[in-house]
C-alpha positions as CSV (number, residue, x, y, z in Angstrom):
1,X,0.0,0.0,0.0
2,X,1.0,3.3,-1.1
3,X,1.5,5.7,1.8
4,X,-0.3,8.8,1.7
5,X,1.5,12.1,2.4
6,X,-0.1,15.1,4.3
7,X,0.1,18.6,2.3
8,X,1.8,21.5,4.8
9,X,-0.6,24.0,5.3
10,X,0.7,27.7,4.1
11,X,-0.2,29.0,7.7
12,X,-0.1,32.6,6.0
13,X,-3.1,32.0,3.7
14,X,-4.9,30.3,6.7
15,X,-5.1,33.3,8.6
16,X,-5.8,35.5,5.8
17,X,-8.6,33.8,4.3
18,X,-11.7,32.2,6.4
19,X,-14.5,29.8,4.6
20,X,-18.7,31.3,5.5
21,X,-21.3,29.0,6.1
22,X,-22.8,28.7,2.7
23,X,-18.5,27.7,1.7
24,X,-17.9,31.0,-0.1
25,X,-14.1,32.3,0.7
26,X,-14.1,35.8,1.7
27,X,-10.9,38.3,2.9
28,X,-10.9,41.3,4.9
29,X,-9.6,44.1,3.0
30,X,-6.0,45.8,3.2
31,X,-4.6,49.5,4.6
32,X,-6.9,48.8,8.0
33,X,-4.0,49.3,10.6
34,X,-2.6,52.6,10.4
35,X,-2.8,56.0,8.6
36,X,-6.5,56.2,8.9
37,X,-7.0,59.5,10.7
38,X,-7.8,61.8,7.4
39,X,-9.5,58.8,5.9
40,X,-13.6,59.5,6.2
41,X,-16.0,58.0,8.3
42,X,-17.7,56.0,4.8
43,X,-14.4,55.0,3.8
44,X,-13.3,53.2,7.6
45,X,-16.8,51.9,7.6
46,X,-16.7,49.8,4.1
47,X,-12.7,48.7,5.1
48,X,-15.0,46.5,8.0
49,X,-17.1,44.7,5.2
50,X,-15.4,41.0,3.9
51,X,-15.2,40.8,0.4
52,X,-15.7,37.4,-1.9
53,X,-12.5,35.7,-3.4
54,X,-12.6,35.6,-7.4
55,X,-13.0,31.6,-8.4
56,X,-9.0,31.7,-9.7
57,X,-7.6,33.1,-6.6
58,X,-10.1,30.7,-4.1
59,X,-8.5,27.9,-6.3
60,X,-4.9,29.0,-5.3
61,X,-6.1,29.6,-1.9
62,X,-7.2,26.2,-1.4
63,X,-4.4,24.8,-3.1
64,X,-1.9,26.6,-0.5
65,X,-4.8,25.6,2.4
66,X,-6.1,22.1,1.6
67,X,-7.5,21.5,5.3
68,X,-9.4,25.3,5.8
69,X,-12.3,24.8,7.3
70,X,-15.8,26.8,8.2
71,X,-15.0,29.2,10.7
72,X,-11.5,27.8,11.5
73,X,-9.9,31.1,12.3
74,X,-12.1,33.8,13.2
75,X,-15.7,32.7,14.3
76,X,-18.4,34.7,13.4
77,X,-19.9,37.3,15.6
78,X,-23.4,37.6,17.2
């Protein structure tokens, strides 16, 4: 019997990206952490929305995270 290997996990991608209920892959979006003090009120507010990964880069993200599961890293709220 052939043994069967276990891929690594690309621990970078696996905190980046999370998996929703209804298995979608959504991201958070970049330029949150500092600098923000002449950026607008709108423009802070739509930096808290998660935006939906493209179907080529969800393929790349689940070839770099094979195991990523629902709500592995970051529960959701509420």
């Amino acid at each position: 019997m052939a043994k069967k290997y276990k891929i690594r996990t690309h621990k970078a991608t696996a905190k980046r990206f999370r998996v929703t209920g209804s298995g979608l892959l959504v991201r958070t979006k970049g330029g949150k952490s500092h600098l923000r003090r002449r950026t607008s009120k709108r423009t802070k507010r739509l930096f808290q929305r998660m935006l939906a990964v493209s179907r080529a880069d969800a393929r790349r993200v689940h070839r770099l995270a094979p195991y990523l599961k629902r709500y592995k890293a970051n529960p959701p709220r509420g």
